[in-house]
C-alpha positions in Angstrom: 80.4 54.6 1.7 83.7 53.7 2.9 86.6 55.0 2.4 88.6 52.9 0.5 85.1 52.1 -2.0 84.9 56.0 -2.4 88.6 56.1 -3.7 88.6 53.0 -5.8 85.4 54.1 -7.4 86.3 57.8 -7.6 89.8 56.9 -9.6 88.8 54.0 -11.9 85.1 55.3 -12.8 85.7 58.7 -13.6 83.8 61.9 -12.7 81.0 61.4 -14.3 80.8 57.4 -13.7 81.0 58.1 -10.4 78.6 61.1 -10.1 75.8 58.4 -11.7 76.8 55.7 -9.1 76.5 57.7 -6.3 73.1 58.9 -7.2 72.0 55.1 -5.9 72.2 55.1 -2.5 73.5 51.2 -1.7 76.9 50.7 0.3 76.7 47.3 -1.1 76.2 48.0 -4.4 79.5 50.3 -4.6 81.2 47.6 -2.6 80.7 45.3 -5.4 81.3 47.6 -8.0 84.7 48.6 -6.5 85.9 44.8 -5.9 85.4 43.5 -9.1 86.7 47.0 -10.9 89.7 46.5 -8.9 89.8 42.3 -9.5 88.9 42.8 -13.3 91.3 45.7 -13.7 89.6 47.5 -16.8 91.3 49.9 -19.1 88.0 51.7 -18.9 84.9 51.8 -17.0 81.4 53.2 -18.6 78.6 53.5 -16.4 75.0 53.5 -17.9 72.2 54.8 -16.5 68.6 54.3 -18.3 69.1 57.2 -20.9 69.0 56.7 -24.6 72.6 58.5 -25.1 74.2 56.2 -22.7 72.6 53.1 -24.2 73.6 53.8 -27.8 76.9 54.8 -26.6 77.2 50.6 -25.8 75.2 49.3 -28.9 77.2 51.8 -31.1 80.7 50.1 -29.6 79.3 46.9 -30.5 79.7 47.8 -34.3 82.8 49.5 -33.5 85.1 47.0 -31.5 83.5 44.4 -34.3 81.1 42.6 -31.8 78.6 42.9 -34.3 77.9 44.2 -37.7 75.7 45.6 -39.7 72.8 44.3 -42.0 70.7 45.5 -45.0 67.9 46.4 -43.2 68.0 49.2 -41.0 69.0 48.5 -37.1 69.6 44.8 -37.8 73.0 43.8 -36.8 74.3 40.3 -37.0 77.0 38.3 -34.2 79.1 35.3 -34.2 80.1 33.5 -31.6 83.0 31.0 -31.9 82.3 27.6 -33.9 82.7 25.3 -30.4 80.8 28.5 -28.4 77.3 27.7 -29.6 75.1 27.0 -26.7 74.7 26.5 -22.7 77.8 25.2 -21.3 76.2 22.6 -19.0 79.7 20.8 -18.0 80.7 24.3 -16.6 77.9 25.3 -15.2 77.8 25.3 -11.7 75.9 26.0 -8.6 77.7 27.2 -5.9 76.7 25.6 -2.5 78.4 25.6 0.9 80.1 22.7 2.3 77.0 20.1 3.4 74.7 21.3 1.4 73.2 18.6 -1.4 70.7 19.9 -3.6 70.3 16.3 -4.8 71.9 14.2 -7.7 70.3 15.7 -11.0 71.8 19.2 -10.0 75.0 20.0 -10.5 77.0 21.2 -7.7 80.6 22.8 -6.7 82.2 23.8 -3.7 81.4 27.6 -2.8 85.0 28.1 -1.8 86.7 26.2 -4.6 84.3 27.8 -7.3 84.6 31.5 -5.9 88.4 30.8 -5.5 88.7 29.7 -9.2 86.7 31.9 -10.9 88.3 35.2 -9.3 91.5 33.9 -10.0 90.2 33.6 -14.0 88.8 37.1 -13.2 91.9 38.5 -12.2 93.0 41.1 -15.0 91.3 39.7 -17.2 89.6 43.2 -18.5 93.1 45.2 -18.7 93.4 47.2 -21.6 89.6 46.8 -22.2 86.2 48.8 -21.6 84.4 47.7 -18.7 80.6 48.2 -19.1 78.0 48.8 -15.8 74.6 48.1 -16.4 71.3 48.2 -13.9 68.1 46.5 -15.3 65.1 45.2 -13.7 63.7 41.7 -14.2 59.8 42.2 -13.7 58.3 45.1 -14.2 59.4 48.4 -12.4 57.8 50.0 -9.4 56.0 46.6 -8.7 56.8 43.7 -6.0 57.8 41.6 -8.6 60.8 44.1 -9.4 64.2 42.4 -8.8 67.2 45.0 -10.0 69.8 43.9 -11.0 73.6 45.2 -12.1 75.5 43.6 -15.0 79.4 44.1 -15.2 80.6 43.1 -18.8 83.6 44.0 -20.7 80.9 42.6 -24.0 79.1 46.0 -25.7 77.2 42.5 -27.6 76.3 41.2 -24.5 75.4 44.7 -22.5 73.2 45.3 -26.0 71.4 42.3 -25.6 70.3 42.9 -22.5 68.8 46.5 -23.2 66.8 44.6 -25.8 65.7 41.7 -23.3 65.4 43.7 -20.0 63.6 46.6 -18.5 65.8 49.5 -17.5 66.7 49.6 -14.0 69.1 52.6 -13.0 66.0 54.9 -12.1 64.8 51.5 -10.1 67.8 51.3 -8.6 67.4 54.9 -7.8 64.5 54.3 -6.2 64.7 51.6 -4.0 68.3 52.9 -2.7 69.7 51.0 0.2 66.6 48.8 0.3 67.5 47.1 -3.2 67.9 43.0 -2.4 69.7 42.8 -6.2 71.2 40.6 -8.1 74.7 40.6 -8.9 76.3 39.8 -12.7 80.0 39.6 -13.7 80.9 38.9 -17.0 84.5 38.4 -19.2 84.3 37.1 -22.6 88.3 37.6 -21.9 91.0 37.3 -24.8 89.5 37.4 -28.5 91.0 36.4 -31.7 91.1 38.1 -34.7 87.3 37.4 -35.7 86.0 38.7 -32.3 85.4 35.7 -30.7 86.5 33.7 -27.3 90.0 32.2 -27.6 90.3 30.4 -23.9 87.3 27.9 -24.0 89.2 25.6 -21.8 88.7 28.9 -19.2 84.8 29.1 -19.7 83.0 28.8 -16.6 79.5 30.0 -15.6 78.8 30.0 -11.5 75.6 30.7 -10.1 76.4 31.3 -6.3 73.3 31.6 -4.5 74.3 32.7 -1.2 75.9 36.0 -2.2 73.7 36.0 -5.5 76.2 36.4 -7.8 76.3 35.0 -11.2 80.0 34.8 -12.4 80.5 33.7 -16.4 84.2 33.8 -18.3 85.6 33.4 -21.5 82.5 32.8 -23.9 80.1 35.3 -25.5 77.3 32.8 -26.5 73.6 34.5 -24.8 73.2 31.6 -23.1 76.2 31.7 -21.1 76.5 35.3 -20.6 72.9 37.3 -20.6 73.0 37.2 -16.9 70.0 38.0 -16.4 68.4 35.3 -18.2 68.4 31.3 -16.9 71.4 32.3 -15.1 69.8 34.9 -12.6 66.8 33.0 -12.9 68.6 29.9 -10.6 68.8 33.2 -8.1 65.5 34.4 -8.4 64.2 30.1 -8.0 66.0 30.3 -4.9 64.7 33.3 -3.8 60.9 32.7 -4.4 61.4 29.7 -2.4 62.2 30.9 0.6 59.8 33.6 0.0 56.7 31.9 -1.0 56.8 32.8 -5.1 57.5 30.8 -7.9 60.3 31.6 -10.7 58.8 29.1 -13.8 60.1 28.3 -17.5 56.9 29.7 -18.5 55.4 31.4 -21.1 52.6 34.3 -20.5 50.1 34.1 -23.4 46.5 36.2 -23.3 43.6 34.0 -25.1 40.6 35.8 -26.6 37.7 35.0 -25.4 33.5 35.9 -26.0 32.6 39.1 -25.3 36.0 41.0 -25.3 36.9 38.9 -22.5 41.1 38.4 -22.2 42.1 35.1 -20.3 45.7 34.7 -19.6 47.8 31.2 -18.8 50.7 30.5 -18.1 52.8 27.7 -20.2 55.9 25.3 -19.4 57.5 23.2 -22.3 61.1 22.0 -22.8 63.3 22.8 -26.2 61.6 21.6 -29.3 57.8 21.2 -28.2 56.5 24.0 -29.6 56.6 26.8 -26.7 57.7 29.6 -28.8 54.8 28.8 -31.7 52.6 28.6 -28.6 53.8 31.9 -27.3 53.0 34.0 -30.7 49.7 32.2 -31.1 48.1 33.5 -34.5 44.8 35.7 -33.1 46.2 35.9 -29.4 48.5 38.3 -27.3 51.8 37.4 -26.3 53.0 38.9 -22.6 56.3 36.4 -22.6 58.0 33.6 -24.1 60.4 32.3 -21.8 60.3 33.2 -17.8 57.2 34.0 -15.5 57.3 35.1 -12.1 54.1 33.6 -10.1 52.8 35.5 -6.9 50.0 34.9 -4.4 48.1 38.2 -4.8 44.4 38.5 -3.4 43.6 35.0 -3.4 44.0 34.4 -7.0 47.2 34.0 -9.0 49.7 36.9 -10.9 52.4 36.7 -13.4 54.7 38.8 -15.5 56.8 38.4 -18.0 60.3 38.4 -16.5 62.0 40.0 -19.4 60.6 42.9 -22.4 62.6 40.6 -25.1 62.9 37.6 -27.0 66.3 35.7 -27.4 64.6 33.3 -29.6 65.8 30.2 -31.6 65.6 31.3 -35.2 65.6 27.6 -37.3 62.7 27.0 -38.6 61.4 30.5 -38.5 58.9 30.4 -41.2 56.0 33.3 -42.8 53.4 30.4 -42.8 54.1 28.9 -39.6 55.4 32.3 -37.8 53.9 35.2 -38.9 54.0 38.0 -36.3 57.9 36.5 -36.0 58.2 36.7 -40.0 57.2 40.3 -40.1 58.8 41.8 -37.2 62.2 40.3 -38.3 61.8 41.9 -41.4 60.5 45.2 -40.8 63.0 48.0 -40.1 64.3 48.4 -36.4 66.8 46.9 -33.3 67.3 43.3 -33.9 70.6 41.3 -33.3 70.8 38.0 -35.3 73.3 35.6 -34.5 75.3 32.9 -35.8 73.0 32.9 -38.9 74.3 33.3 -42.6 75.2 36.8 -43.9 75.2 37.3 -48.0 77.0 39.5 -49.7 74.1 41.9 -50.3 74.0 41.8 -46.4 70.9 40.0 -46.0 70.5 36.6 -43.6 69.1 33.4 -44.0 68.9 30.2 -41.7 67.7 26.8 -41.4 64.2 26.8 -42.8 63.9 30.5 -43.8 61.2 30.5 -46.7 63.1 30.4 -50.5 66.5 28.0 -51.3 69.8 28.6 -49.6 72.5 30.4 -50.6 75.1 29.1 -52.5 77.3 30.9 -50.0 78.3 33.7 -47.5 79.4 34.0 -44.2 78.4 32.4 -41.1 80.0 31.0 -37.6 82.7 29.0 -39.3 83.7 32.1 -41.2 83.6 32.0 -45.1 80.9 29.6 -45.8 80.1 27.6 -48.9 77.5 24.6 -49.4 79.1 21.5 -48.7 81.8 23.0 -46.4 83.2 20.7 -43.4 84.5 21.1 -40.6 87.7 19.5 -39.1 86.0 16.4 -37.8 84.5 15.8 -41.3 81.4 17.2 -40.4 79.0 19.1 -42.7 78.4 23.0 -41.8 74.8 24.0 -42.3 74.3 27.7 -43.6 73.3 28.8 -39.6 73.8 26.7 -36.6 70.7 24.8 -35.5 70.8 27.3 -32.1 71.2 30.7 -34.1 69.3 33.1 -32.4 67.6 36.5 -32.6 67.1 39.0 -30.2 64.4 41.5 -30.3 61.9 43.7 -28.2 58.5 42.0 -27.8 57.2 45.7 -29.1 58.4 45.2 -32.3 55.4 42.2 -32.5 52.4 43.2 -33.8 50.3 40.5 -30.7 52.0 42.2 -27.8 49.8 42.6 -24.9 48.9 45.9 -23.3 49.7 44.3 -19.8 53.3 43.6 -20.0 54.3 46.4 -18.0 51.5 46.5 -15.6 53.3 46.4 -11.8 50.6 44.2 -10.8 51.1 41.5 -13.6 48.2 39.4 -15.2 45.4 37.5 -13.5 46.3 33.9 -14.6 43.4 31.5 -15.1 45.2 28.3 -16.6 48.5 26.5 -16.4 50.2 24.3 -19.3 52.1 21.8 -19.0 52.9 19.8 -22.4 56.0 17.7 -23.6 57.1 15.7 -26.9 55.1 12.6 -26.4 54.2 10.2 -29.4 51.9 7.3 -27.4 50.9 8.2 -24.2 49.0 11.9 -23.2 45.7 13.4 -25.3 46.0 16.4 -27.0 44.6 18.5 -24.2 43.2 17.6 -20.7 42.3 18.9 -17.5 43.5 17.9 -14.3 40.8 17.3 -12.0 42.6 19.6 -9.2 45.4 21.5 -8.2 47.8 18.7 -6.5 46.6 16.2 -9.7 47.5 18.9 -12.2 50.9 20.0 -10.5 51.8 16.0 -10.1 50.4 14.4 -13.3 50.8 16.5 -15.7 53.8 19.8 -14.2 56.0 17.1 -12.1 55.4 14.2 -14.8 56.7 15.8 -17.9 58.8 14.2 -20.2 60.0 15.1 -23.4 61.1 12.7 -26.3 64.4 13.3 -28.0 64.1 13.3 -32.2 66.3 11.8 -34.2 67.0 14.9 -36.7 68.2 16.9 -33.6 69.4 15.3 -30.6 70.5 11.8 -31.0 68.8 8.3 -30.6 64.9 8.8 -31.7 62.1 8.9 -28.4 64.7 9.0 -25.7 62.2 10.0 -22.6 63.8 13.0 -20.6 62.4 13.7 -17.2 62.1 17.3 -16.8 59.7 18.6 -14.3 58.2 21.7 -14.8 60.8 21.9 -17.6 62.4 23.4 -15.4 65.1 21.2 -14.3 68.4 22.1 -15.9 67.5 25.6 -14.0 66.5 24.5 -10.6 69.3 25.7 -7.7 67.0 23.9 -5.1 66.3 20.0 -4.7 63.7 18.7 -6.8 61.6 17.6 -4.3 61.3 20.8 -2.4 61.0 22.3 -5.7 57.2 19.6 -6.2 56.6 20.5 -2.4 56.5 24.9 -3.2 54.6 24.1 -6.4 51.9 21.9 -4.2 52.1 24.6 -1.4 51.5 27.5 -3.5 48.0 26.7 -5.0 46.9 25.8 -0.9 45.1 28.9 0.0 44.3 30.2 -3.4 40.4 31.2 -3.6 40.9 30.4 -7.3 43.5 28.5 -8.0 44.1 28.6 -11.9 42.9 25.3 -13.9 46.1 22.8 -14.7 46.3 21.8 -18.2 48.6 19.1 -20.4 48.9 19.4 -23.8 50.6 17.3 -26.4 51.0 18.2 -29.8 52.7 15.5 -30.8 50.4 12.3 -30.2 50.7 9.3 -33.4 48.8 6.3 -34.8 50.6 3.2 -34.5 52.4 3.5 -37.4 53.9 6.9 -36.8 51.8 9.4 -38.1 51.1 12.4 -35.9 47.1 12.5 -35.4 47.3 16.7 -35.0 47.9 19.6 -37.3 50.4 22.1 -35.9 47.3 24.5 -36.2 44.8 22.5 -34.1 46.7 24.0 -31.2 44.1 27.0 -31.3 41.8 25.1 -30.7 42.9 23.3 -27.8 43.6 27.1 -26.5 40.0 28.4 -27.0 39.0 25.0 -25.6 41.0 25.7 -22.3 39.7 29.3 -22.1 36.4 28.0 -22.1 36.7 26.0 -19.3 38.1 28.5 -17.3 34.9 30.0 -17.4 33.1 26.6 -16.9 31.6 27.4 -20.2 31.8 23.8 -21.6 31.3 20.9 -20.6 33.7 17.6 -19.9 33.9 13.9 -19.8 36.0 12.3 -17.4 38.5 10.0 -17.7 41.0 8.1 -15.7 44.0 10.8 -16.4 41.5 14.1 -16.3 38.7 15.8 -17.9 38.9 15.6 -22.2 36.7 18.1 -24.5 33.6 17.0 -25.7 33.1 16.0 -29.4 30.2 18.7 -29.6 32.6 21.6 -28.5 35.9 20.3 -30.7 33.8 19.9 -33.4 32.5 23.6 -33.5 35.8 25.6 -32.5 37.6 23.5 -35.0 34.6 24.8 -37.7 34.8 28.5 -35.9 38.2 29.0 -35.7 40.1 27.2 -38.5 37.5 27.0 -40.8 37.6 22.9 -41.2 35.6 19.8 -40.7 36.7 17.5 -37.6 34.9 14.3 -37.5 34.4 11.8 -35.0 36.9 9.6 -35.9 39.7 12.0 -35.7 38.3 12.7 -31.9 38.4 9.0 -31.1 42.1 8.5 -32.5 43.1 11.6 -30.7 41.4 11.4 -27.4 41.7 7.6 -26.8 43.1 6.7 -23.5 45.7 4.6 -24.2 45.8 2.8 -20.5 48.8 0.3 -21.4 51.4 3.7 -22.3 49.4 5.5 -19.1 50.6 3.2 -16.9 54.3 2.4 -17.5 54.8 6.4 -17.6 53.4 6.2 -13.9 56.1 2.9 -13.6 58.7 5.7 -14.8 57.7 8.4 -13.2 57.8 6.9 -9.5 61.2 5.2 -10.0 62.8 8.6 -10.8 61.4 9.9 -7.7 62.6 6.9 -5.8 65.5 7.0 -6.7 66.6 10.5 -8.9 64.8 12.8 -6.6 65.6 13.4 -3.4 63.2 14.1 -0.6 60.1 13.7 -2.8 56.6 14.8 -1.4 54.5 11.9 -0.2 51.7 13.1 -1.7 53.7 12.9 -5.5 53.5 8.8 -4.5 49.8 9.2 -3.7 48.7 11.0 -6.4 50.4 8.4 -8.7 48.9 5.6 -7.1 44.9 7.2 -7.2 45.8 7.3 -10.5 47.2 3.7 -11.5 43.9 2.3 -9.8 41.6 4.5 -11.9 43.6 3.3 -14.8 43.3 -0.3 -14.1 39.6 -0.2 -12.8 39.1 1.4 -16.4 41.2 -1.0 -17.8 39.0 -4.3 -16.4 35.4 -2.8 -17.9 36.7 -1.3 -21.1 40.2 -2.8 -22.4 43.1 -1.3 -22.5 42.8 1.4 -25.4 39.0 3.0 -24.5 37.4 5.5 -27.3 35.5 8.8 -25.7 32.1 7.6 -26.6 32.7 4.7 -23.7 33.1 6.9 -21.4 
């Protein structure tokens, strides 16, 4: 260490903060630590390590300075962000790049140099008089090669307790990898509050993700998505990363499927907001490894994933005990949960959006004092908890959790699922009929409707590869060309899957239940194991009646007749082909750099379609085929 590092950190951490730094030996790390002390100028500086005094020291604060409160039930605590601070900040969210560098036109870009610039002079004093919070975690597991540590500076006890509810402890990892630690780096400011607690300078809110120094830089807002650093924000780092390295960073879910016999199976699942990711996450009967991110690795010939975080930040609306019950119990059962931006009742209890029982006549929410039929300034009526109130909990305190989380060597996968909100086009649930068909049809090809109720203009079709678009920090093409290249040498590459739960008749009405996804589940584990049998269609490979028929009987207990399976399962080769027509303009002319073979692929599959088309029609029934 240096000498000016040793005598910054010595006089503004403190003897014991800096007796627990130095224990990690990593020049750079102190380096960091002692530039942004210095640039943030905290009253204060606390430095955790992974022990249980230190971390309730920070989630005690959090009741203290008024970040949060507390609830009825004991450990719940309940935040509020500001009423115009209630969700991603997409405008002012950035990634850094150097001059030259063009990651393509559906990522948003900034100067290096101008964003660094600007954001350190927002930086600049902006903790004085404050506490300044240092925080080590580990995305992945610890002790494992999917380990990334990383070290969180906040001056937020709310956000610094969030993240030892989402994130593995990483001090001791930190510890142990010592000068060899490739981390990444997280400065946070939720800088002047008013008298509620919450951000005053929203015109100052800026999240920068710069991916040469990995740093992720986010001011003046306290909303999770903004300021959890290590959550889409560090995952734009770790994206950047596995690409250059040969790994995949996914918007995935990690679900385990029971199978016959004892036998576990585990997938892997991508879905954008609304389309039913989170229900399929906490599938009734299954296990749960991870809701949100999934790192992929190359391990043996065959495919391995963990669950990025130990948490859930999960959208509460709608959060029912019929629909959601391993999310219904463990929110109400005693222990550490942070609600926010719900409704808090007198008696100290929440409610939200959908929560079982009538609403409130009033309480207290993110508008403040909250009544039914209260507006805001624009005229606009305030619902008793934002639509994007959240909770955020330890997957441990869920009764499906899977044994696996934590194991360093993360879980075989067998399939991958891709599904989007789709009312006319894509079956229920289909198999691709190989890796580069699956990763092109069905990963690179999703689109997601828009609902009226929630986001604007009804069936609005929103490109969204992967569904990982709005995180990528690489162009989209190259981002198609790693997913291609990483199934290339695989001895058993993992089956690719769509699913749609959302398919409708012509006039409207959705053909599934939300419960028929179990089946489609049991169906896929199945074939993993080549355990049932297929027919073949233009698109992929569709379930047999036979088989549908007897999970539907096994596992929810109900008829399913033949007529049903034809409604459901029909190809609809019209729809089929005008999403191909859609798919290949966007990568014409959205996408930069898009694989040849994404063109090919698209084009086998239009002359299936319309070879299908000229002996069967253009809507075509299973029992044709």
């Amino acid at each position: 260490m240096d000498k000016k590092t040793m005598n910054t950190l010595e006089t503004r951490l403190g003897e014991e903060g800096y007796r627990k730094l130095i224990r990690i030996d990593n020049p750079e790390l102190h380096q960091f630590i002692a530039r942004y002390v210095e640039l943030c100028n905290p009253g204060k500086v606390f430095v955790s390590t992974d022990s249980r005094d230190d971390i309730k020291y920070i989630r005690e604060l959090a009741i203290i300075n008024g970040e949060e409160s507390r609830l009825a039930i004991d450990g719940h605590t309940v935040h509020f962000d500001s009423y115009y601070d209630q969700g991603r900040d997409k405008e002012h969210t950035d990634i850094l790049v150097p001059k030259g560098l063009d990651l393509g036109p559906t990522i948003i870009t900034k100067d290096r140099d101008e964003g660094v610039k600007e954001v350190h002079e927002i930086l600049e004093n902006i903790m004085d008089g404050k506490e300044l919070y240092i925080c080590f975690f580990c995305l992945g597991p610890t002790r494992s090669e999917f380990s990334i540590p990383c070290v969180q500076l906040t001056d937020s006890s709310y956000v610094a307790h969030s993240e030892f509810l989402l994130y593995r402890p990483g001090y001791e990892e930190f510890v142990r990898q010592g000068s060899k630690a490739r981390f990444f780096k997280l400065v946070h400011s939720q800088g002047e509050l008013d008298e509620r607690k919450v951000c005053k300078n929203l015109d100052k809110r800026r999240i920068y993700i710069d991916t040469t120094d990995d740093i992720v830089y986010s001011t003046n807002t306290q909303y999770g998505g903004n300021t959890i650093g290590l959550k889409k924000l560090a995952m734009r780092l770790a994206i950047n990363r596995g690409s250059k390295e040969g790994w995949l960073t996914e918007h995935m879910l990690v679900l385990g499927i029971n199978g016959p016999k004892n036998r576990v199976t585990y997938f892997t699942g991508a879905f954008p907001s609304l389309c039913g990711k989170t229900s399929t996450a906490m599938l009734d009967g299954e296990r749960i490894v991870g809701d949100d991110i999934a790192y992929l690795r190359q391990k043996d010939g065959e495919v391995r994933a963990v669950n990025v975080e130990k948490g859930m930040f999960g959208i509460i609306m709608g959060v029912n005990s019929k629909d959601d019950p391993y999310q219904w119990n463990g929110l109400h059962s005693p222990g550490e949960i942070i609600f926010s931006n719900v409704l808090v009742t007198e008696d100290k209890h929440v409610h939200w959006i959908g929560k079982d029982g009538g609403v409130p006549s009033k309480g207290y929410n993110h508008s403040g004092e909250w009544f039914i039929g209260k507006k805001d300034e624009k005229g606009k009526e305030i619902q008793c908890s934002h639509p994007n109130a959240r909770f955020t909990i330890s997957l441990d305190a869920f009764e499906n959790l899977d044994p696996k989380i934590n194991d360093p060597s993360g879980v075989p996968v067998g399939g991958i699922v891709y599904g989007g909100r789709d009312s006319d086009t894509c079956v229920p649930v289909e198999e691709s009929f190989d890796w580069a068909h699956g990763i092109i049809t069905k990963g690179a090809s999703i689109e997601s409707e828009t609902t009226a109720a929630t986001l604007g203009k009804e069936g609005v079709r929103e490109f969204n590869p992967m569904s990982n678009l709005d995180f990528l920090s690489i162009p989209v093409g190259k981002y198609i060309q790693d997913n291609l290249d990483f199934g290339k040498d695989l001895k058993k590459p993992p089956i690719i899957f769509s699913v749609n739960y959302f398919i409708k008749d012509k006039e409207g009405n959705f053909l599934n239940e939300k419960t028929d996804k179990r089946v489609w589940y049991k169906w896929m584990e199945l074939r993993v194991h080549d355990e049932v049998g297929v027919i073949e269609t233009p698109t992929g490979k569709i379930p047999r009646y036979e088989d549908i028929k007897r999970l539907f009987k096994e596992i929810l207990k109900k008829d399913y007749t033949k007529e049903d399976y034809g409604k459901q399962f029909m190809i609809r080769i019209p729809e089929n082909l005008t999403k191909i027509d859609r798919i290949k303009e966007i990568c014409e002319t959205k996408v930069s750099d898009t694989p040849k073979k994404v063109f090919e692929v698209l084009e086998e599959q239009r002359q299936r379609l319309n070879k299908a088309r000229e002996r069967y029609g253009d809507y075509i029934t299973p029992d044709k085929l």
